[in-house]
N, C-alpha and C positions, 0 to 999 in steps of 0.2 A: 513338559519342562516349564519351567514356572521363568517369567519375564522382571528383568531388572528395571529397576526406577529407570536407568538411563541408556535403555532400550529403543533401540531407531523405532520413531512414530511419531504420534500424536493420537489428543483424546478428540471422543465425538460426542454425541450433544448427550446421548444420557450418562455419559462419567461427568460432564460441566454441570450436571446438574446436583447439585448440594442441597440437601433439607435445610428451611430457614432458620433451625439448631448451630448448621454449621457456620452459615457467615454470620450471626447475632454473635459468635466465640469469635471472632477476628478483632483485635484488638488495634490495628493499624495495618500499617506498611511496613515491611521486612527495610531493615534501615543498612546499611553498607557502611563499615566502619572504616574513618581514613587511613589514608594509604602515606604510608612511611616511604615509598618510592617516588624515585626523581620527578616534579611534574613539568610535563612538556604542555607551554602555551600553545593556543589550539593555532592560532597560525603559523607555529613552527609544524605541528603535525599537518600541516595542509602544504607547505613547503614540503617537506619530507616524501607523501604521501605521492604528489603532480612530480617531483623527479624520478619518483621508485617507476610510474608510469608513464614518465616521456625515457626514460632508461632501458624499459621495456622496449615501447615502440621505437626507440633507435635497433635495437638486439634485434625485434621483428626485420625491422625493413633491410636489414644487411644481412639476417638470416635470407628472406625470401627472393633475396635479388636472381636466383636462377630461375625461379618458380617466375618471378614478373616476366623475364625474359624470355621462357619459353610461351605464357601467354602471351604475349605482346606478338610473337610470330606469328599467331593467329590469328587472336582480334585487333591490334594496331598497342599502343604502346599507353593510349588514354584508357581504351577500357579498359586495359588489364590492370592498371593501377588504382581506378575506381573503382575496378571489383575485389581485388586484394586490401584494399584500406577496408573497403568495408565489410569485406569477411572475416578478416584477420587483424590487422595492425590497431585498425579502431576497437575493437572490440578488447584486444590485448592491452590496449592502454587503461580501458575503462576496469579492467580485472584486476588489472594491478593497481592502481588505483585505487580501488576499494577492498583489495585486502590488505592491504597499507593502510590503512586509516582504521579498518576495523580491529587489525591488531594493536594500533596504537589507541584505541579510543577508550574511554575511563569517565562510563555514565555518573556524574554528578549525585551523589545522594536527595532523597527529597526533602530539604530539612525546613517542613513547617510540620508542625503538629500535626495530624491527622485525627483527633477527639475531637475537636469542633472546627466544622469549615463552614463557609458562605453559603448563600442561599445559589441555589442552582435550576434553570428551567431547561425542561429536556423535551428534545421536539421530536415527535414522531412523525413521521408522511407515512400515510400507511394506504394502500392502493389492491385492492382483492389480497387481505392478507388472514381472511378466516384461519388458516389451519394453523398459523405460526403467532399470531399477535396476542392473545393470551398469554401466551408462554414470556414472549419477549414484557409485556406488562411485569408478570411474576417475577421475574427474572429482576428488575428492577427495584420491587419493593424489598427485593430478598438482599439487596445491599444495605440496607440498614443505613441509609446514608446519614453522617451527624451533623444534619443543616437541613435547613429551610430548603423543599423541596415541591416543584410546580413540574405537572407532564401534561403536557398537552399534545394528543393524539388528532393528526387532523386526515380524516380519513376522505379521503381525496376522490369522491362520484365512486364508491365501490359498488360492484354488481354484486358480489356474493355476500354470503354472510356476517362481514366484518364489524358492519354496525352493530348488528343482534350479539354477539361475541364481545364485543364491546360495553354495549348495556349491561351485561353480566358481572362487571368489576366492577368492585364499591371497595374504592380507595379515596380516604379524602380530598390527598393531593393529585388526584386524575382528571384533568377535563378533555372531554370530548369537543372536538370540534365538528360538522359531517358538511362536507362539503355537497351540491345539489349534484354539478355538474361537474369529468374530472377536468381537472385544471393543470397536472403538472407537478413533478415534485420540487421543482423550485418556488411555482405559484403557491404550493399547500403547506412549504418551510416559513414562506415569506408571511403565510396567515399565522400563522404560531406563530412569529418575530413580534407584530404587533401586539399579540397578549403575551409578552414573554416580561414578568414583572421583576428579575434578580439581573444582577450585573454581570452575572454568567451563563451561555447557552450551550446545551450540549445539543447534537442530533446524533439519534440512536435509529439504524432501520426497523422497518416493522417485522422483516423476519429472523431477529438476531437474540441471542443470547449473553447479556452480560453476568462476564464471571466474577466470582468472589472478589471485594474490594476494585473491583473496576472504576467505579465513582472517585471513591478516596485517593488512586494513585493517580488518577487522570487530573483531578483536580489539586491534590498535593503538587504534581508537575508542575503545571501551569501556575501553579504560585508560588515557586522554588526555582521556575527558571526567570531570566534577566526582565525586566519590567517594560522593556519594547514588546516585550510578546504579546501576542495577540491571540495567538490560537497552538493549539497543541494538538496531536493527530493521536490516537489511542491504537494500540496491535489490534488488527482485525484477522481471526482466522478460520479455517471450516469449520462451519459445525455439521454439517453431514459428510465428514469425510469416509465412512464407511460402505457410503451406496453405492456407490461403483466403480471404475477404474477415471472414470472424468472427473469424478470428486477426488479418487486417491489423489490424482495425479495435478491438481490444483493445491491439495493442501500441501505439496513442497514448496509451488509457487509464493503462498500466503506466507508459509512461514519462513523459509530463505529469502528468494527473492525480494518479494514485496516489501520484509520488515528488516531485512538488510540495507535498503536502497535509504528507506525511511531513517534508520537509528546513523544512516552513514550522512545522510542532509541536514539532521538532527547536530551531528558534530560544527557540520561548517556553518550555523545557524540558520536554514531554511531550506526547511521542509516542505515540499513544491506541491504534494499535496495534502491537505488536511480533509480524509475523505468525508462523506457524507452520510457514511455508516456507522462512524464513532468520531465523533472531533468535539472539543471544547472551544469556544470563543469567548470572547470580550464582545459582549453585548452592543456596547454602544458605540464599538468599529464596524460591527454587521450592520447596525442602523447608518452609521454614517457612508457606508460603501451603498447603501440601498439595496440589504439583501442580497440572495440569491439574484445572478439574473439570469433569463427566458434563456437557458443553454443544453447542450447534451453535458455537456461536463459541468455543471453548475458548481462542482467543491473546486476542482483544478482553476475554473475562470476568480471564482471567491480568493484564494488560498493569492493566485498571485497579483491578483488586487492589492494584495497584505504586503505583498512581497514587494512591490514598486513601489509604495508609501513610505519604506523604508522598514517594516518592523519584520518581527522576526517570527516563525513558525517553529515551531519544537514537537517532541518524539517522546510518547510515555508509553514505552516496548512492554511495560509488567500492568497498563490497564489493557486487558486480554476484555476482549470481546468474542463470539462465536456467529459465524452466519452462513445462512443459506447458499452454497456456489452450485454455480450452474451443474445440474447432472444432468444434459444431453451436451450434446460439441454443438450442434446448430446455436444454442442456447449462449454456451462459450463464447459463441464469435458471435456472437452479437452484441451480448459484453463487451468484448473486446474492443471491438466495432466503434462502441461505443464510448470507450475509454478514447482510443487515437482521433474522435474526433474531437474531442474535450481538450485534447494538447493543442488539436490546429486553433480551438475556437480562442485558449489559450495566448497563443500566440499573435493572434489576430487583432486580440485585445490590450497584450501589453507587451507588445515588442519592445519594448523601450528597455527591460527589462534584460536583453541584450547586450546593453551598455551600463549597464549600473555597477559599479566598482564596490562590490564586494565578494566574499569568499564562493558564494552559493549562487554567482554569476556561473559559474562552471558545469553545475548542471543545467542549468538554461539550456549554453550550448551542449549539453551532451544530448538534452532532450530535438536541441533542432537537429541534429543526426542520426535521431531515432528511426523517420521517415528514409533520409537514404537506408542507411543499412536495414531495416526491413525489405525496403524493395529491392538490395545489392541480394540478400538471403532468396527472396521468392523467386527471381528470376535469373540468375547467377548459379548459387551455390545449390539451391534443390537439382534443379536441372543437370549442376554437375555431379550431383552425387548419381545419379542414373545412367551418366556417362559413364563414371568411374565401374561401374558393375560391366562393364564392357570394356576393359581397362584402358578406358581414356581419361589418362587423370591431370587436364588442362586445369580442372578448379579444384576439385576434392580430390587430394591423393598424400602422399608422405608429407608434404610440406605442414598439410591442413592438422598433422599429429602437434605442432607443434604447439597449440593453444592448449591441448588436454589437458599437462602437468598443472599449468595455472588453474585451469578451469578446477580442478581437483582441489586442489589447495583451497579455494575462494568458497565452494563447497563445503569442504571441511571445516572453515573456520567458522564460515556461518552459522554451521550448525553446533557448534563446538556451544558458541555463544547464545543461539535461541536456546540453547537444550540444559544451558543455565540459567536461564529466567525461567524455563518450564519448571526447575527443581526449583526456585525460592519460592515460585507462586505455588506448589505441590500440584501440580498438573504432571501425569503420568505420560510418559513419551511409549507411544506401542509402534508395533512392527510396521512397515511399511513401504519395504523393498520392492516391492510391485510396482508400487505407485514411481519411486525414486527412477527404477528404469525404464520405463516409459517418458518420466519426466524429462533426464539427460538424453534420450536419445531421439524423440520424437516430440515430444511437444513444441519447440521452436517451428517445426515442420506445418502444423496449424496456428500458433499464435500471432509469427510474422505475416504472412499471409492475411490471413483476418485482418492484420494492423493497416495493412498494405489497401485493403479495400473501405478501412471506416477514413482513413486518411481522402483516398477519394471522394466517398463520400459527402465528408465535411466540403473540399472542394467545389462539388458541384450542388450542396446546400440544399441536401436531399432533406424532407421534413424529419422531427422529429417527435418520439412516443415516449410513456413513461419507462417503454422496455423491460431488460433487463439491466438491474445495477452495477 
């Protein structure tokens, strides 16, 4: 039976791949024609949004008041509370919350021309990336970009063949960098920064694929949204999501998840990270922050650097990028690992950021509660799901139904919404039910957990490698 355009899925790296026929035919950016409907100012929809979700969390906590009760008989009256906020109540506010905002939310058209843009310098760190950096090069020349363009590849002590692979493209606007010794993928951004000669910098990873007009809407954003801005984050999503069940089950994350969380920060003006995989900057605020610094998170530490100075990050959901995700689990949580320790270093750096009086203070705090409810999930709620199978249902039992409707919903919308940018940008959505239930029902089971251990980690200031991204 033959599959419909809007088909549960996503595409993998050989449908992203376009002959350079097809993007030399793009003639811009798909433009969104204005909206005859009532428009809501965005800090009315941020009001709206934080009652829909303290609304919620009131209904939670008057819901579960037998459920606390019967816990509290057994571990005392603190734990049970601290385990229920952050199994439940917390987690219930943060849903509502963001399907609230995402049904109100009405992305901005990008209205600068797209036929001639600014000059743009695009940094690569590329570290043992033989089999993927070719590709990721092609992939860039294939956007036709209409402006002034510099790439600088700075290949960071690779052992394998990446140099040699390298030497093989003759692009005018390509320079090679080769580093002796590896240094780091912040040391090897910060050497590109220095030869970086346009007043815009992108960083593209070495093993990613960007798609059609990626360039043009990422850089259309950032010059269509408010003039504080500084950096704009571009959609990153699998591109080998085909290889196994660890990839299927990653590419819901990338594309729910991840670019939900993104377009929903994006609303209240800042966007907490601007990764390291796709992101545009303002040049001479990367110079004046002094680069990347020596971090495991070096986009999250950057990103709210930006964010305590006062300016603003933003979210360009339709410049699609494709890249490499972990396919083993060890691999995953290492990543992962890797990500929770880039919040603490995060935080460590710009707590101040805490107290700053504006809208996108709120994920701050949602992010400092990330660390509990991870560790309330690893040692709480898994543990009570293996009671529950022995019918003791102190932590996971009838009460815990009570999150699924939402969680449903928040699901539904998300996808309602990525799976309309996949249609304007003609990106084909395929099957991928396998992936989605493994996704809902066990992947939390290894993500929090992992989170739980890179948080440590960070704590006890364990070294760090270039890893995984």
């Amino acid at each position: 039976m033959g599959r419909s355009r809007n088909e549960l899925g996503f595409i993998d790296a050989s449908s992203a791949t376009l002959p350079p026929s097809a993007f030399a035919s793009v003639q811009g950016v798909p433009r969104r024609e204005p909206s005859s409907s009532y428009y809501i100012p965005v800090r009315r929809k941020f009001g709206l949004s934080l009652a829909a979700g303290l609304a919620w969390m009131a209904f939670s906590v008057f819901a579960a008041q037998g459920w606390i009760e019967q816990l509290s008989s057994v571990v005392g009256a603190v734990p049970a509370w601290l385990a229920i906020f952050g199994i439940a109540i917390f987690p219930g506010f943060m849903n509502a919350f963001l399907v609230s905002s995402l049904l109100l939310d009405r992305r901005p058209p990008i209205s600068v021309r797209t036929e001639n843009l600014p000059g743009i310098t695009i940094l690569v760190a590329a570290y043992n990336e033989e089999a993927s950096i070719v590709s990721t090069i092609e992939s860039i020349a294939r956007q036709h970009y209409p402006g002034p363009m510099q790439v600088i590849v700075i290949n960071d002590g690779s052992t394998d063949a990446t140099a040699e692979k390298l030497a093989g493209l003759d692009y005018g606007w390509l320079q090679v960098v080769t580093l002796e010794k590896n240094a780091g993928k912040s040391s090897a951004l910060n050497v590109g920064l220095g030869l970086t000669k346009f007043r815009l910098t992108i960083t593209v990873d070495g093993d990613s694929y960007l798609y059609r007009n990626a360039l043009r809407n990422l850089v259309g954003r950032y010059l269509s949204d408010p003039p504080d801005t500084k950096a704009v984050a571009g959609a990153v999503l699998v591109r080998n999501s085909r290889r196994n069940l660890v990839t299927r089950i990653q590419e819901w994350d990338y594309f729910h998840g991840i670019a939900a969380i993104k377009r929903l920060q994006s609303l209240y003006q800042g966007t907490l990270v601007a990764q390291g995989a796709f992101s545009i900057y303002e040049t001479a605020t990367l110079r004046s922050l002094g680069g990347w610094a020596d971090t495991v998170g070096e986009d999250i530490v950057l990103t709210w650097a930006m964010l305590e100075r006062g300016y603003r990050v933003g979210f360009a959901e339709n410049a699609c990028l494709f890249t490499n995700a972990p396919e083993r689990w060890g691999q995953f949580i290492k990543q992962r690992q890797r990500w929770s320790r880039g919040l603490i270093e995060a935080f460590k750096t710009h707590w101040r950021l805490l107290f700053k009086p504006r809208m996108s203070t709120v994920f701050i705090w949602w992010n400092l509660l990330f660390p509990y409810m991870d560790l309330v999930y690893t040692v709480v709620f898994i543990p009570g799901l293996v009671l529950a199978l022995f019918g003791i249902y102190w932590i996971a039992g009838p009460m815990t139904l009570l999150v699924l409707p939402l969680a449903l919903l928040v699901n539904y919308v998300m996808f309602r919404i990525q799976s309309k940018m996949f249609l304007e940008q003609g990106l084909k959505v395929r099957s991928n039910l396998r992936g989605f239930t493994f996704y809902a029902l066990l992947y939390s089971m290894v993500l929090q957990p992992a989170c739980v251990i890179g948080y440590l980690q960070e704590v006890f200031n364990r070294s760090k490698t270039w890893g995984t991204k």
